[in-house]
GUVO-712857 format. One record per residue: x, y, z of N, C-alpha, C in turn. Coordinates in steps of 0.1 Angstrom, whole numbers, padded with zeros to 4 digits. Layout:
N
NODE  n_xx  n_yy  n_zz ca_xx ca_yy ca_zz  c_xx  c_yy  c_zz
NODE     X     Y     Z     X     Y     Z     X     Y     Z
...
This chain:
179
NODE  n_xx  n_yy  n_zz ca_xx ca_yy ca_zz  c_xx  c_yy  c_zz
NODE  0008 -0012  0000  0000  0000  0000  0009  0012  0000
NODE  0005  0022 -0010  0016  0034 -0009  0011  0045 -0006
NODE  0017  0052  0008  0012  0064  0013  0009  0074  0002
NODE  0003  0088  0007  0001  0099 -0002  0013  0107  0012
NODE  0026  0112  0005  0030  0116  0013  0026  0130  0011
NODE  0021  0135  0002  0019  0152  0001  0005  0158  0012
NODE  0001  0149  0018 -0012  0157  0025 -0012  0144  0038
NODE -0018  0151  0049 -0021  0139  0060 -0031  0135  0061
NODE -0030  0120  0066 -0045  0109  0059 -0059  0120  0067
NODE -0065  0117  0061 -0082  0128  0070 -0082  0118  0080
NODE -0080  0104  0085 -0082  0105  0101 -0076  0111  0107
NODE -0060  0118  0101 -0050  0124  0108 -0052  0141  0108
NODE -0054  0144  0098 -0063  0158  0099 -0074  0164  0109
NODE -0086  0147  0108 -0099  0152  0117 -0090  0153  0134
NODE -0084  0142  0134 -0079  0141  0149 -0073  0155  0152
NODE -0064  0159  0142 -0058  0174  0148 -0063  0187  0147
NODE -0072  0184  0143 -0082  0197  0146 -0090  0198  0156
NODE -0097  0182  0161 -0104  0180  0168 -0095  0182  0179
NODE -0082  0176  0180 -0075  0181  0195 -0073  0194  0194
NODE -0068  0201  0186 -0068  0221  0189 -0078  0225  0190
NODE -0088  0224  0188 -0101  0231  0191 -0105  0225  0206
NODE -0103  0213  0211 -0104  0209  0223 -0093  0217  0231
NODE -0083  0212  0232 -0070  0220  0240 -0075  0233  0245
NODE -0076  0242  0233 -0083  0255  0234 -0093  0259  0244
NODE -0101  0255  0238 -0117  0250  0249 -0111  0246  0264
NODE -0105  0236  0266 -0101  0230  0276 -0092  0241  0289
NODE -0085  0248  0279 -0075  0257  0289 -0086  0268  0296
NODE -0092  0276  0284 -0101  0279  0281 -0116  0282  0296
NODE -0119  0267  0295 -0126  0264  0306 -0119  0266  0320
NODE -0107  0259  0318 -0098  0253  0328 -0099  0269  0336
NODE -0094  0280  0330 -0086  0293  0332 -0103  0304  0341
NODE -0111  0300  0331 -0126  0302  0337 -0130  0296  0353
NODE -0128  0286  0352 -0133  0274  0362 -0126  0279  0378
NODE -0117  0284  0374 -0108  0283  0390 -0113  0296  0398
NODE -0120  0303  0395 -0125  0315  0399 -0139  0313  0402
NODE -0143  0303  0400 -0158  0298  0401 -0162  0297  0416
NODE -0175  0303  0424 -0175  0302  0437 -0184  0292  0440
NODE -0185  0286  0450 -0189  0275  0458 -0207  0275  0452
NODE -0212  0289  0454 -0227  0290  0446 -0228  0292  0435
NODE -0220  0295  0424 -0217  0293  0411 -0229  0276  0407
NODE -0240  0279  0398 -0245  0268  0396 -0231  0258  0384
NODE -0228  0268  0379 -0217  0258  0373 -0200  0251  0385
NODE -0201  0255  0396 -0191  0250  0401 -0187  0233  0403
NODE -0198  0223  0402 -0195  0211  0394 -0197  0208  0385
NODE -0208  0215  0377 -0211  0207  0365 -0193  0213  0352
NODE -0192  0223  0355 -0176  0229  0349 -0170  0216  0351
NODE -0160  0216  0364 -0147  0206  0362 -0158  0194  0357
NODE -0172  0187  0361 -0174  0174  0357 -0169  0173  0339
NODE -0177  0181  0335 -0173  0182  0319 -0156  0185  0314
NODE -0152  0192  0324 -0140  0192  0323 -0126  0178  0326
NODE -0130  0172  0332 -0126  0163  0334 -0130  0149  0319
NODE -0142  0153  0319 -0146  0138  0312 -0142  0139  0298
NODE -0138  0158  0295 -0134  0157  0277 -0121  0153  0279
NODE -0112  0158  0295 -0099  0158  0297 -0092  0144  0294
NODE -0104  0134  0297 -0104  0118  0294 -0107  0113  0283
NODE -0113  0119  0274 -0119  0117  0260 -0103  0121  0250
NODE -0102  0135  0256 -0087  0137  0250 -0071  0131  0254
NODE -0072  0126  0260 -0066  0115  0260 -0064  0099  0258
NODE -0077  0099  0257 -0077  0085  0248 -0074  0088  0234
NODE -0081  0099  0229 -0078  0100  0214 -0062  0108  0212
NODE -0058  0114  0219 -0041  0111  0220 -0036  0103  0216
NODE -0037  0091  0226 -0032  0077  0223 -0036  0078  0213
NODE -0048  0069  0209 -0053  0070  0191 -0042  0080  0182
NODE -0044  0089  0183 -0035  0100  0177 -0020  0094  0177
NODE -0013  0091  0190  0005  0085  0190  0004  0072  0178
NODE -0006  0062  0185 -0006  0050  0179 -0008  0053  0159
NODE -0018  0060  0160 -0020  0063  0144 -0009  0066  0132
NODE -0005  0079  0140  0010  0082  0132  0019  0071  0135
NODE  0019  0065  0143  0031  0051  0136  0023  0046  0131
NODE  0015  0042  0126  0014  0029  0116  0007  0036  0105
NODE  0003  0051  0105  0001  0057  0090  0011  0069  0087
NODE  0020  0072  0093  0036  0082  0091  0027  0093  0088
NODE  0035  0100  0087  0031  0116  0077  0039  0119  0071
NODE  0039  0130  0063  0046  0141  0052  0060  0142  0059
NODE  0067  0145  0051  0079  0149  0052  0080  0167  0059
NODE  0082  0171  0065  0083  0180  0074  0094  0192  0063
NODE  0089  0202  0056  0096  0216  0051  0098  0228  0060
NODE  0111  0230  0053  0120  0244  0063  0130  0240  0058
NODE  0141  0249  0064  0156  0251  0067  0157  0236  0077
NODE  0171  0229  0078  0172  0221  0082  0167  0225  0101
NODE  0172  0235  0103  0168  0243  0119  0154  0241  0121
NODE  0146  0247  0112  0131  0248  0113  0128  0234  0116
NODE  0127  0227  0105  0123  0210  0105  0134  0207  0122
NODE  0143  0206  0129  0146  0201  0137  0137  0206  0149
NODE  0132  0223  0153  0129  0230  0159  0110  0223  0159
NODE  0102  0222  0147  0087  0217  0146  0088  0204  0152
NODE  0102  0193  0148  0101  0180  0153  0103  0184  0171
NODE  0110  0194  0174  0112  0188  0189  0098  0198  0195
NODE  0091  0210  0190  0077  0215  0193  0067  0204  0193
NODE  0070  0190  0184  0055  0183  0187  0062  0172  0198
NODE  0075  0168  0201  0076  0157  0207  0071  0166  0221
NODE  0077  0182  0223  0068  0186  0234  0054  0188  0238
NODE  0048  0192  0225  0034  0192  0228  0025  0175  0233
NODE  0034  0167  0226  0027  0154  0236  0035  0149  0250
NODE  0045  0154  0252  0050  0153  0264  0041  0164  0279
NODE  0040  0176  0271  0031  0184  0282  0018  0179  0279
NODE  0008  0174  0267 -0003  0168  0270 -0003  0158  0281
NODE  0006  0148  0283  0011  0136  0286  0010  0141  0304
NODE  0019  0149  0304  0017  0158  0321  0007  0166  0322
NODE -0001  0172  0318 -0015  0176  0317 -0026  0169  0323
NODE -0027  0157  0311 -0034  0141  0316 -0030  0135  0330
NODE -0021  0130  0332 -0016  0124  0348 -0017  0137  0358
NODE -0013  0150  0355 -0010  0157  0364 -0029  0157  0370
NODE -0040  0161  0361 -0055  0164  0362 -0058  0150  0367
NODE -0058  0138  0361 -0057  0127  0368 -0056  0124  0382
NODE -0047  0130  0387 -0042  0130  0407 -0048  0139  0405
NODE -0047  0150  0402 -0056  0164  0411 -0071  0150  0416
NODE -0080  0148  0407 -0096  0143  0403 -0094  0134  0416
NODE -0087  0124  0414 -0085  0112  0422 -0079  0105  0437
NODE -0074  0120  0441 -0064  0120  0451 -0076  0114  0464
NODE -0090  0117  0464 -0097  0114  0475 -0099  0098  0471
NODE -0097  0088  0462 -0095  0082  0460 -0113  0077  0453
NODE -0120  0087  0449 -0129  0086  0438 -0123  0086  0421
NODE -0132  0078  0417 -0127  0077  0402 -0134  0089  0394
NODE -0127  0092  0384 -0137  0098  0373 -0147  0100  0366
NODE -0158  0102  0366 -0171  0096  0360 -0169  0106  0348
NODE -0169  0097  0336 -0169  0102  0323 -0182  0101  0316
NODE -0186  0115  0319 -0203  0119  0314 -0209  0109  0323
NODE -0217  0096  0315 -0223  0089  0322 -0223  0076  0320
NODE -0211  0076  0311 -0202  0063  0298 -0194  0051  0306
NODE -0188  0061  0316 -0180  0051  0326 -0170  0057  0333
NODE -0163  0048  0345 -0155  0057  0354 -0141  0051  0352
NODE -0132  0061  0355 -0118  0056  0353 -0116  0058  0367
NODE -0109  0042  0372 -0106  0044  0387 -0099  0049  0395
NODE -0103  0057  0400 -0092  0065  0410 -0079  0056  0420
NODE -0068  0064  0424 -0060  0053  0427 -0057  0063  0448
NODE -0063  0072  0445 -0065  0075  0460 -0050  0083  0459
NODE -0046  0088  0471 -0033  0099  0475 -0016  0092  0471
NODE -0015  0093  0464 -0002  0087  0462  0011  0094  0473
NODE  0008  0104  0473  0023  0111  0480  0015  0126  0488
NODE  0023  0129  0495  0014  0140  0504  0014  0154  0500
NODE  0003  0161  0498  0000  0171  0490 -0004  0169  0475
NODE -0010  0158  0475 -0013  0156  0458 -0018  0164  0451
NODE -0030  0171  0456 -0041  0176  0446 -0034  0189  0448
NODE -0025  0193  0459 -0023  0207  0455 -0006  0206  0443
NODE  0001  0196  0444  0013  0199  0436  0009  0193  0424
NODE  0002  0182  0423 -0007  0180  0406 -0013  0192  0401
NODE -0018  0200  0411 -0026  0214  0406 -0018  0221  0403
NODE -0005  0228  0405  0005  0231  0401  0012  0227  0387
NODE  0015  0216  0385  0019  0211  0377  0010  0212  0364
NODE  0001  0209  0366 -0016  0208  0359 -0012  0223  0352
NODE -0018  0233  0358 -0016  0247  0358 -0004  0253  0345
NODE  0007  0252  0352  0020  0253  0343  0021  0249  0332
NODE  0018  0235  0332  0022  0222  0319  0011  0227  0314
NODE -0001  0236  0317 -0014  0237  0304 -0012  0250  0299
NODE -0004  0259  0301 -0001  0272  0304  0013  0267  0290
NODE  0022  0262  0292  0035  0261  0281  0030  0255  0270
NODE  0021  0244  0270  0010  0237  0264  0006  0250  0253
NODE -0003  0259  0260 -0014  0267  0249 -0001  0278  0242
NODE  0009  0277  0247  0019  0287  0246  0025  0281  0231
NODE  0027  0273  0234  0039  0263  0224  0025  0261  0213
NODE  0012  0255  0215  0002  0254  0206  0000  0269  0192
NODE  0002  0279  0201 -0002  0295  0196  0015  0292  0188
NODE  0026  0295  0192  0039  0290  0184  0035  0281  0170
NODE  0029  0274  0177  0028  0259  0165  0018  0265  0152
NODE  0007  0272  0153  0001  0280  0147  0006  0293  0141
NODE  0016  0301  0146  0019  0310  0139  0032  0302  0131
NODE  0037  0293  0133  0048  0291  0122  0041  0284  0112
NODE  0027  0274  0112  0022  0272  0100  0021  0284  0093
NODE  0010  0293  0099  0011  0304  0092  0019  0314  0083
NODE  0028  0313  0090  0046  0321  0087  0053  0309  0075
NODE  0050  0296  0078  0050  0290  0063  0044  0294  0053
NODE  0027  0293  0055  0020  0293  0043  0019  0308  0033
NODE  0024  0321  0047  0025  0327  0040  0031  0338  0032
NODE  0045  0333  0042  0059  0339  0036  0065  0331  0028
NODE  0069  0317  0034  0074  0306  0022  0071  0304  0020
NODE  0054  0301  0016  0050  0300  0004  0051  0282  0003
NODE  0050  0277  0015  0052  0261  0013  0041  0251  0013
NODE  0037  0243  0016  0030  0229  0017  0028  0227  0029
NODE  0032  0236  0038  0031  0230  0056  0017  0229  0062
NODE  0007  0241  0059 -0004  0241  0061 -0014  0237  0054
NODE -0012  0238  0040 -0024  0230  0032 -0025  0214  0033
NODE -0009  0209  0035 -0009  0189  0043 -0017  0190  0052
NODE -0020  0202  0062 -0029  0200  0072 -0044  0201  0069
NODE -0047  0209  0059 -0058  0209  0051 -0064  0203  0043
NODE -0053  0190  0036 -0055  0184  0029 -0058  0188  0013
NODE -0055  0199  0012 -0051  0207 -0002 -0037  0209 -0010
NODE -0028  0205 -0007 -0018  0207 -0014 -0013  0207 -0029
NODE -0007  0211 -0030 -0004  0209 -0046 -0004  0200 -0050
């Protein structure tokens, strides 16, 4: 079977759109939510939804890791700097997703309740691992989602700064329009 290397397969398209539009949303909420007061009618129903997409997006993460190995992508254009610089921007954007996920994970679970995802199912909580969980996972959470939307906004303006100073193929592979 021979790849189309000039564009990325449409499950690998829908997935990356679907995660930046989520990410977004997610910080988003995240950044809203912490200001929320005790009578706020949204002060559970927020983190509940927040949690359960925070679980939905990470499954399809995985999906997403597992995918690109076994259907590759395009060859990566730039200066040899650029291409080294986008390859080490995405190994970080799944390394801070990666601490994002576990870091929200112990915040949720530290009382040793699992997650109830919508109404689909629960991911089981593993209770306090180490002392001060929910507050140094909240920290970490916080930070790692914070470098996260930072490096995401980066990742976006250099498509951009490809498509429309070089004049390259970097963003239409994501669009699936290329030459």
């Amino acid at each position: 079977m021979q790849r189309d290397t000039r564009n990325y397969h449409p499950v690998s398209r829908l997935v990356h759109w679907i995660s930046a539009f989520t990410i977004i949303g997610m910080f988003a909420v995240g950044w809203w939510m912490v200001d929320l007061s005790y009578y706020s009618e949204w002060y559970r129903t927020a983190p509940h939804w927040h949690k359960s997409v925070g679980i939905l997006l990470a499954l399809l993460t995985l999906f997403r890791v597992i995918w690109k190995k076994v259907k590759g992508s395009p060859e990566i254009e730039g200066k040899p700097l650029e291409v080294k610089a986008a390859k080490a921007a995405h190994h970080m954007m799944y390394l801070l997703l990666a601490v994002v996920f576990v870091s929200g994970y112990l915040i949720s679970t530290a009382d040793g309740r699992g997650i109830e995802v919508f109404t689909w199912f629960t991911v089981p909580g593993l209770g306090e691992l180490f002392a001060n969980q929910p507050d140094l996972a909240g920290t970490v959470h916080y930070y790692a989602a914070l470098v996260l939307i930072v490096l995401a906004g980066v990742h976006a303006l250099a498509a951009l700064k490809h498509h429309f100073i070089d004049k390259d193929d970097t963003l239409r592979k994501m669009l699936g329009v290329s030459k």
